[in-house]
C-alpha positions as CSV (number, residue, x, y, z in Angstrom):
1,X,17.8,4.7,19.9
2,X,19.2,2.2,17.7
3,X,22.5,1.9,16.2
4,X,21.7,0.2,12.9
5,X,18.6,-1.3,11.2
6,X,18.3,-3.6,8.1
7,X,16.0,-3.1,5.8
8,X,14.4,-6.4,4.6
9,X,13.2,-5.0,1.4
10,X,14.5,-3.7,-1.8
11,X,13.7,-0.8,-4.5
12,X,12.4,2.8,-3.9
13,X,10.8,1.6,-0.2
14,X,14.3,0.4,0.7
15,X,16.0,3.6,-0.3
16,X,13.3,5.9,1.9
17,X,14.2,4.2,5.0
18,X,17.9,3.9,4.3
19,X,17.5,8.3,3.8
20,X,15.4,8.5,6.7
21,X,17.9,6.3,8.9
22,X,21.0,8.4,7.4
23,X,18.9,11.8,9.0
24,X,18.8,9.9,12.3
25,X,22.3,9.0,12.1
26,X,21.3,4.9,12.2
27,X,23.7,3.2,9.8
28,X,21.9,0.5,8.0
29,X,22.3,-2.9,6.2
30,X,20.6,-3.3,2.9
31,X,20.1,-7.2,1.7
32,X,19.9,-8.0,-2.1
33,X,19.1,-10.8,-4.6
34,X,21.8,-11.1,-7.4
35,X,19.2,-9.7,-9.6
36,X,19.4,-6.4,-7.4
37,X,23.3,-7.0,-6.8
38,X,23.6,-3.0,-9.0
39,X,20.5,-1.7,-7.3
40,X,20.4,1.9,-6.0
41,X,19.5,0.7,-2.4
42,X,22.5,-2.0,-2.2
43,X,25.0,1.8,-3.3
44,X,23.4,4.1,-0.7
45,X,23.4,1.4,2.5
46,X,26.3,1.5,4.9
47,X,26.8,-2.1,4.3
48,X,25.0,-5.1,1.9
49,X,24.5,-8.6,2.0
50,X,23.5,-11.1,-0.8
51,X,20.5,-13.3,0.6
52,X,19.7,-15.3,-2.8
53,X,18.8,-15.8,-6.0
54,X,16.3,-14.0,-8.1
55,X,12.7,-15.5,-6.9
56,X,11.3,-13.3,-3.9
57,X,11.1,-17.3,-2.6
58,X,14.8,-17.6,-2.2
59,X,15.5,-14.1,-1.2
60,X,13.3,-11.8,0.0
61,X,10.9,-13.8,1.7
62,X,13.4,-16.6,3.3
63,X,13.2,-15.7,7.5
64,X,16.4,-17.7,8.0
65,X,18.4,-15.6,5.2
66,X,17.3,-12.5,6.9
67,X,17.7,-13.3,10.6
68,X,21.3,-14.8,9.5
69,X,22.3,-11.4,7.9
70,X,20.4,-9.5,10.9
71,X,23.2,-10.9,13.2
72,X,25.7,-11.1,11.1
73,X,26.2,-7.5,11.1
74,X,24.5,-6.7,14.4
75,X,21.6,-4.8,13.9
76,X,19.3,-3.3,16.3
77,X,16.2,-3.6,14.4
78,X,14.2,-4.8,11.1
79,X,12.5,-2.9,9.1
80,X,10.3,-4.3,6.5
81,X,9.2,-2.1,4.2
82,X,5.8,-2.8,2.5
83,X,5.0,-6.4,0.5
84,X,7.3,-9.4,1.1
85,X,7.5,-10.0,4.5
86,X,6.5,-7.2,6.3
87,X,2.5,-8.7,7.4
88,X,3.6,-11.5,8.3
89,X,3.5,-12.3,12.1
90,X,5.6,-15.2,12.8
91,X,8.6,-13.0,11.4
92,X,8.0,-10.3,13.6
93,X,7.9,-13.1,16.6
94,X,11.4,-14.5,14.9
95,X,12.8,-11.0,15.1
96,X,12.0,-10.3,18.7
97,X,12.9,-14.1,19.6
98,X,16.3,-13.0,18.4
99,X,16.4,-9.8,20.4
100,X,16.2,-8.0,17.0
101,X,13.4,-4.9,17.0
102,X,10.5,-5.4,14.6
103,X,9.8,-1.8,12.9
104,X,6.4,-2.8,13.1
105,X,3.0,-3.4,14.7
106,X,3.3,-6.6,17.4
107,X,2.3,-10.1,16.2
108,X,-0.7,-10.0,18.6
109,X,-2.0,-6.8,16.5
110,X,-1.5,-9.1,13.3
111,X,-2.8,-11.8,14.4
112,X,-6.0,-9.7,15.8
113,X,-6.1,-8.6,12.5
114,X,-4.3,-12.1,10.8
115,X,-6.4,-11.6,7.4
116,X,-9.0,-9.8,6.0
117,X,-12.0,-12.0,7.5
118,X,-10.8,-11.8,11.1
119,X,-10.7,-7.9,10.4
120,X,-14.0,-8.0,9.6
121,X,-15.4,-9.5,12.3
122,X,-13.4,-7.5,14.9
123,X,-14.5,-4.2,12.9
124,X,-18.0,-5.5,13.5
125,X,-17.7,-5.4,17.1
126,X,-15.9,-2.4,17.4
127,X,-19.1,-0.7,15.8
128,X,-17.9,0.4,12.2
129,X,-20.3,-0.8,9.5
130,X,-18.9,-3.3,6.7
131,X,-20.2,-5.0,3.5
132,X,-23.0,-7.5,4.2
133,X,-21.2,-10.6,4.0
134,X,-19.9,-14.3,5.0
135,X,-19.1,-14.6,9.0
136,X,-15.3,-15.3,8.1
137,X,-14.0,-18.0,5.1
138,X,-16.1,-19.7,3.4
139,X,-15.8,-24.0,3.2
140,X,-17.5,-24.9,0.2
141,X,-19.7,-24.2,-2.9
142,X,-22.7,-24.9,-0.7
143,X,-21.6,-22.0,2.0
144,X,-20.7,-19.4,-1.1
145,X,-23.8,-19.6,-2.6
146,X,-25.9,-19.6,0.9
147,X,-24.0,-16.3,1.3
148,X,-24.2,-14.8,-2.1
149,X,-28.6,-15.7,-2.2
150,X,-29.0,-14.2,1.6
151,X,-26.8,-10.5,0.5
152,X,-27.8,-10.4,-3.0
153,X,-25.8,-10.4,-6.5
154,X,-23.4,-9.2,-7.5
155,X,-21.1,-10.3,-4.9
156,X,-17.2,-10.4,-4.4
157,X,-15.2,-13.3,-3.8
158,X,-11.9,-12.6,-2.4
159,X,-8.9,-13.7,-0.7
160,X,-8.5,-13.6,2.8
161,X,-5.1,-13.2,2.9
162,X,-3.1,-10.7,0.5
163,X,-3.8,-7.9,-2.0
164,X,-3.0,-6.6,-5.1
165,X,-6.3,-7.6,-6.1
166,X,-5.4,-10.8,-6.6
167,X,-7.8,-14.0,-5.0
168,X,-10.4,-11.6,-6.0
169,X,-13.2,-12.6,-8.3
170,X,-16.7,-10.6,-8.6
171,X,-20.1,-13.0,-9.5
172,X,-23.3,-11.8,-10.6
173,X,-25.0,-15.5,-11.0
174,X,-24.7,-18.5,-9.4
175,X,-22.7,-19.6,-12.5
176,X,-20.2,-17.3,-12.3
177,X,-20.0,-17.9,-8.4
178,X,-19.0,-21.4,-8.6
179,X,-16.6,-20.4,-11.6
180,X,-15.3,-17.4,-9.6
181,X,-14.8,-19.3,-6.2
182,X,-12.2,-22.2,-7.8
183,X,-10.5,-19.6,-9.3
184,X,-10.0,-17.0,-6.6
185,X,-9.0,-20.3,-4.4
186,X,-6.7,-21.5,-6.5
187,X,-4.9,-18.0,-7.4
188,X,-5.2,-17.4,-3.6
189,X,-3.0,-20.7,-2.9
190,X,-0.7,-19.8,-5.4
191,X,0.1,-16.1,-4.4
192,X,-0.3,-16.6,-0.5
193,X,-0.3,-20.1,0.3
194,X,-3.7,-19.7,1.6
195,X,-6.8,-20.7,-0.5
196,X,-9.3,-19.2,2.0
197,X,-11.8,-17.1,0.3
198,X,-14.6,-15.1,2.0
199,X,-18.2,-13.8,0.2
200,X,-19.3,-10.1,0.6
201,X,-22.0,-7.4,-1.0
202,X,-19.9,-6.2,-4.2
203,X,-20.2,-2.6,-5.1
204,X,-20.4,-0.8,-8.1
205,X,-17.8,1.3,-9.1
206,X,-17.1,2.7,-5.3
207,X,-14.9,5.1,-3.9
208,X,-11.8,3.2,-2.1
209,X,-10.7,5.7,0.9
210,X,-8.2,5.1,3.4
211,X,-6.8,6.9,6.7
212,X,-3.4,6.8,7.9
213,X,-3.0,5.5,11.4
214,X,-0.2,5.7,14.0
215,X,-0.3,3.7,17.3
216,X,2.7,4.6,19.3
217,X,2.5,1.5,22.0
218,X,0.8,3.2,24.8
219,X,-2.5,2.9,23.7
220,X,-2.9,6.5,21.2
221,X,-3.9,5.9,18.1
222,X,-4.4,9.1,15.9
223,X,-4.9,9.0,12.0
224,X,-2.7,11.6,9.8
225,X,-6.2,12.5,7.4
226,X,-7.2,10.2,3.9
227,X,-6.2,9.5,1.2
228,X,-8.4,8.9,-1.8
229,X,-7.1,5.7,-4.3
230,X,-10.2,4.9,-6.7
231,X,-8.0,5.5,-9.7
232,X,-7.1,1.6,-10.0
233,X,-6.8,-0.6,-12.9
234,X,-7.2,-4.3,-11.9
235,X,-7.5,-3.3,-7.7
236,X,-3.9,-1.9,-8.5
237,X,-3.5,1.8,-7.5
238,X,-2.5,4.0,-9.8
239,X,-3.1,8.0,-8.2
240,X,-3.8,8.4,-4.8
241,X,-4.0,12.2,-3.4
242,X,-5.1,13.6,0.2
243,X,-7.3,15.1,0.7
244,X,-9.6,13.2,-1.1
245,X,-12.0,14.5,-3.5
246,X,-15.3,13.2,-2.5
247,X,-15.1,14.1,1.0
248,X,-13.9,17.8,0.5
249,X,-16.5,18.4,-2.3
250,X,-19.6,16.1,-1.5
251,X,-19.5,14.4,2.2
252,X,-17.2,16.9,4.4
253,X,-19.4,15.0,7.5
254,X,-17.9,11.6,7.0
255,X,-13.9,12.7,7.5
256,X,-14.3,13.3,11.6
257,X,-16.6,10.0,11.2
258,X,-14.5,7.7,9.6
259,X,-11.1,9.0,11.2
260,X,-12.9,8.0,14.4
261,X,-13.9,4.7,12.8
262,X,-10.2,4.1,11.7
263,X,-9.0,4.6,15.3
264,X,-11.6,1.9,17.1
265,X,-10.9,-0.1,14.6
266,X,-7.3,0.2,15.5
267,X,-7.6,0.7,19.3
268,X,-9.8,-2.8,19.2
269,X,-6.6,-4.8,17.7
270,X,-4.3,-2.7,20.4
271,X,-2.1,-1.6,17.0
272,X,1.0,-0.3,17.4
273,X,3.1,1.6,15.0
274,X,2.1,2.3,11.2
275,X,-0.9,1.2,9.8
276,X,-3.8,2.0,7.2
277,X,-7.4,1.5,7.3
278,X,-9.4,1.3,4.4
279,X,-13.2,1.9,3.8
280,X,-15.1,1.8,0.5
281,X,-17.8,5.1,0.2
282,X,-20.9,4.1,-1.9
283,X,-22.9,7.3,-3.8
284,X,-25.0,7.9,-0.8
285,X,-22.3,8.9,1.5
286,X,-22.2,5.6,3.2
287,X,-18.7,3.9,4.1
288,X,-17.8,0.7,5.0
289,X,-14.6,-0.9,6.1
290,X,-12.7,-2.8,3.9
291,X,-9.3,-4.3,5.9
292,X,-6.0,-2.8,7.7
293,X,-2.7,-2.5,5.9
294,X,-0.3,-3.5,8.8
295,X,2.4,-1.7,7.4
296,X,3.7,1.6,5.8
297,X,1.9,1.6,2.7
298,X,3.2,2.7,-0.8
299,X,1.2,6.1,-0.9
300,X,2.2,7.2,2.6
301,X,4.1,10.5,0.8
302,X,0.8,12.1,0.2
303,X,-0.1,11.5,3.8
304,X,3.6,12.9,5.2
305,X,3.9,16.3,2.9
306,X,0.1,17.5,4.0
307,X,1.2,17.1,7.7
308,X,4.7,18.0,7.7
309,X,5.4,15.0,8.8
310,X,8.1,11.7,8.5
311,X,6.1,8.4,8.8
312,X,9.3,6.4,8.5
313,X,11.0,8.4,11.4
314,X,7.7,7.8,13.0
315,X,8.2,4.0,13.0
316,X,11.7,4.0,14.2
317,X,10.8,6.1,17.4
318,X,7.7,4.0,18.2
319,X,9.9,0.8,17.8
320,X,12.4,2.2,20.2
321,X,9.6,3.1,22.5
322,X,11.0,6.9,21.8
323,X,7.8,8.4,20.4
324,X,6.2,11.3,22.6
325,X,2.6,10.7,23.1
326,X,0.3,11.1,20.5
327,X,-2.2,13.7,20.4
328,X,-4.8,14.1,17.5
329,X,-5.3,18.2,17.9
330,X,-0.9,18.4,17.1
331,X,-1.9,16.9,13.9
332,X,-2.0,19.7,11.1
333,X,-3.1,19.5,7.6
334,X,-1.9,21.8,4.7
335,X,-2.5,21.7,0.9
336,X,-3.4,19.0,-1.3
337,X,-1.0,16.4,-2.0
338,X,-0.9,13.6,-5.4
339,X,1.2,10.8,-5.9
340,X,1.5,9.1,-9.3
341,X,2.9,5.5,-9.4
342,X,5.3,5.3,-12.4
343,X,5.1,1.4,-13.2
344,X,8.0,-0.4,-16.1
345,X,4.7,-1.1,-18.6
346,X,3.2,-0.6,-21.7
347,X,-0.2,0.7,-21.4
348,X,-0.8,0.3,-24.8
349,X,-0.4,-2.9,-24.9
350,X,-2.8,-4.8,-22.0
351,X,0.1,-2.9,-19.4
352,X,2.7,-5.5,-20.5
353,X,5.2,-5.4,-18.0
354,X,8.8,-3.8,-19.3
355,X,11.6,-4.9,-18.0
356,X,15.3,-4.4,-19.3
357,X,17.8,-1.4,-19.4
358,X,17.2,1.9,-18.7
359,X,18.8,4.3,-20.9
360,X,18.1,7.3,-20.1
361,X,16.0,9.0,-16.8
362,X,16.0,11.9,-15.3
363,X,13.6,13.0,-13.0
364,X,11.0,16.4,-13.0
365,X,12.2,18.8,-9.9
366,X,11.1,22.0,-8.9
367,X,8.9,23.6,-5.9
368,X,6.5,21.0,-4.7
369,X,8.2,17.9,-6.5
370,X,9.8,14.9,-4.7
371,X,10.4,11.5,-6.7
372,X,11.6,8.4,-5.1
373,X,12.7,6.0,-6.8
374,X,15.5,3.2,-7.2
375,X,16.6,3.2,-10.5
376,X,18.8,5.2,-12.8
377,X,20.4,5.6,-16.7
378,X,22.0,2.3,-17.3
379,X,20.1,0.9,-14.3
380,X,18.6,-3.1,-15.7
381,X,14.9,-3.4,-14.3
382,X,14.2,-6.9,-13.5
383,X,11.8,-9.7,-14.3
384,X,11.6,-11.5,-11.2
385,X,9.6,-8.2,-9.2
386,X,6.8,-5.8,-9.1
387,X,6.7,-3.1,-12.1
388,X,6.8,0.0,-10.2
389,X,9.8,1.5,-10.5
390,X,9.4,4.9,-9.0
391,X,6.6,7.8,-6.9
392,X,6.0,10.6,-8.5
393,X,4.8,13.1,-5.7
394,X,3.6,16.9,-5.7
395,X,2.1,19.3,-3.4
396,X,0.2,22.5,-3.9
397,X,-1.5,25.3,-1.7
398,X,-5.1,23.2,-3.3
399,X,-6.0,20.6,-5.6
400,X,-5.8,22.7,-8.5
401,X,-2.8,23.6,-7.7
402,X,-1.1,20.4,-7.5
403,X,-2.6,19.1,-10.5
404,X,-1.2,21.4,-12.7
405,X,1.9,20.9,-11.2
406,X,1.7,16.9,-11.5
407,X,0.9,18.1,-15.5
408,X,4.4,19.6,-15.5
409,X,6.2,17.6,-13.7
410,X,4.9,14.0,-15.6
411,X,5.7,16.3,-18.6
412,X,9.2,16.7,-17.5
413,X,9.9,12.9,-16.5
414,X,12.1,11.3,-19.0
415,X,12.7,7.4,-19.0
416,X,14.1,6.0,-21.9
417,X,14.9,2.1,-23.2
418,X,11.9,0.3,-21.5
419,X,7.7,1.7,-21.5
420,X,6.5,3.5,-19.0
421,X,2.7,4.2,-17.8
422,X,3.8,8.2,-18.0
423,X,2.0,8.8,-20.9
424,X,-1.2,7.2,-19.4
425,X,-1.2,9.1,-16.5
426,X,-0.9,12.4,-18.4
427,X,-4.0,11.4,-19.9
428,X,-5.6,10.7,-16.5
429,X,-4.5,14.4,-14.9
430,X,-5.9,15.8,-18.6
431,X,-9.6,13.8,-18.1
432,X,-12.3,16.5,-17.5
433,X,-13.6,14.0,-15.0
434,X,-10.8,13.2,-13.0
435,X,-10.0,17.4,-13.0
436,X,-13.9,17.9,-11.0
437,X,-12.5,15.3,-9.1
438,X,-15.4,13.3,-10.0
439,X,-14.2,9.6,-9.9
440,X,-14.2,6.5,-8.5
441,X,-13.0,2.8,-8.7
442,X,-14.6,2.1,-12.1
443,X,-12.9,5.3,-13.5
444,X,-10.2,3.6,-15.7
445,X,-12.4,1.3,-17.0
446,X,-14.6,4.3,-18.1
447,X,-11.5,6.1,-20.1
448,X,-10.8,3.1,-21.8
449,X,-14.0,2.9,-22.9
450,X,-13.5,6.3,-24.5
451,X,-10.7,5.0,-26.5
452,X,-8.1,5.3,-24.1
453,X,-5.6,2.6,-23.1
């Protein structure tokens, strides 16, 4: 097993693995920009080293900062959290050039799945249906609107590398085609230094499920159930919960179908470690797969409290080639999980981010509650980085339960100095709508049309 680990990542993601590593008894390194120089992660690691300025560009995502503090204090193994660097295959080659573990699927599973075109294709061949769409990136106007006349309007243009739903564009004309493919190239370049952009069938207000998968480098693959994420605003999650909604009430068929799917999908690449699968689910009960996270993913809680189990831990023993062999019928589900993403914004104003000091937070507690988070009273949230500042994550003996427990516990979570998106989200749990569990992507944008932020 190994001795220490860095942790190539900052904020509440950073502080999970450092709590998971502690329980192991693996000391661990945490790096730092100077803006995060008084984080919470930098406090709780065994040791911390300063890789930069501000900009993710000269901290966070510079290989030879991280590699130089990897063996400067003789770790064992990276791990990478989720964002930054922790897709990206020719670091996870760097790390095992240098003899230094990669907490994470091989670069040969990356590069099988290298963006979300490639996926596409090799989800097509393993037999799991997708969006009627472009045979990988399309080259020019000509090609997009070839594409877009052969699968019908509307259509989605997006970004073959990245998320966050940025590169992402959606055309129901050829006007707003050509408009939407120079801008979802050019934001595309800008946020991943790729402007490849692929054309797919765009649908209306869908639901966006995903299934958690483990590979544990011997060739299992089993998935740890769904999760259900169609409460977004701009392709950014907001709720997730497991299990999801629309496949307990409406399709209970289509869980043992696209669990399977998730695994070939998986199997096909030859994945290894943590991963996620995502599929879209129209009205009719029909899925299709979207792309693979190849990473732990933000909402993984959910997944870990309805199986008793510790994804992070999970990675570490897979990486050390330590994991017992997995078997899909040890895999137990219990209860009904939610996680609410508290985000440093003002959703009554456009979501304006809000940075600056916190002066006051304390968190909800109680049966069923678990927060993680990174910051704290006095704590200065900065500019330079994502908004989310903290999970808010509850479990219940069923959905009803856990909902009304969410309600208390969002009711009991106190941030002061800087705006929060609390209050929206107790507005979300109170929506009649969202309480049937009748929802799906185009939710938010039907609350705001009630008058709603």
């Amino acid at each position: 097993m190994f001795e220490k680990i860095l942790i190539a990542n900052r904020g509440e993601i950073a502080i999970r693995v450092i709590r998971t590593c502690r329980e192991m008894g693996i000391k661990t390194v945490a790096v730092y920009s100077e803006a995060d120089a008084n984080s919470m992660h930098v406090q709780l690691a065994d040791e911390a080293i300063c890789i930069g300025p501000p900009p993710a560009s000269e901290s966070y995502l510079r290989v030879d900062r991280l590699i130089s503090a990897a063996e400067v204090t003789d770790v064992d193994a990276i791990h990478p959290g989720y964002g930054f660097l922790s897709e990206n295959a020719q670091f996870a080659d760097i790390c095992e050039s240098c003899n230094i573990r990669f907490i994470g699927p091989s670069s040969a599973a990356m590069n099988a799945l290298k963006d979300k075109a490639a996926s596409r294709e090799l989800a097509k061949k393993a037999g799991v249906p997708v969006p009627p769409g472009s045979v990988g990136a399309v080259a020019n106007e000509q090609e997009a609107l070839a594409v877009a006349k052969q699968v019908g309007y509307p259509v989605l243009i997006k970004a073959v590398s990245g998320g966050g739903g940025r590169g992402m564009r959606v055309a129901h004309n050829d006007i707003s085609l050509m408009k939407g493919f120079h801008m979802a190239r050019s934001e595309a370049e800008k946020a991943f230094g790729n402007a490849g952009v692929y054309i797919e069938k765009y649908f209306e207000n869908p639901h966006h499920v995903e299934f958690q998968i483990v590979g544990d480098g011997r060739g299992n693959v089993i998935h740890f159930g769904e999760r259900d994420c169609s409460v977004q605003r701009r392709h950014q999650k907001l709720i997730e919960e497991t299990p999801s909604p629309l496949l307990q009430n409406r399709f209970k068929d289509l869980r043992k179908k696209m669990g399977k799917a998730a695994i070939r999908i998986a199997e096909a690449a030859r994945y290894t470690n943590a991963g996620t699968v995502e599929f879209i689910v129209d009205d009719d009960g029909k899925f299709y797969f979207l792309e693979v996270n190849k990473r732990i993913q933000v909402e993984h809680p959910v997944s870990e409290e309805v199986t008793a189990t510790d994804l992070i831990r999970m990675q570490i023993l897979v990486a050390a080639g330590e994991l017992p062999k997995l078997s899909q019928s040890a895999v137990r589900f219990h209860g009904h999980s939610i996680e609410c993403r508290i985000n440093a914004e003002d959703p009554y104003d456009g979501f304006r981010p809000s940075p600056g000091r916190v002066e006051m937070y304390y968190p909800p507690g109680g049966r069923g509650v678990r927060v993680e988070s990174h910051i704290y009273s006095g704590y200065v949230i900065p500019a330079a980085y994502d908004s989310m500042i903290g999970k808010l994550i509850v479990t219940g003996q069923d959905r009803e339960d856990a909902l009304n427990r969410m309600s208390r516990a969002l009711s009991e979570f106190i941030i002061t100095g800087v705006k929060t998106t609390i209050p929206f989200l107790q507005t979300i749990l109170l929506d009649p709508d969202f309480r049937r569990g009748d929802y799906s992507t185009g939710f938010i944008d039907r609350l705001q049309r009630r008058g709603n932020p």
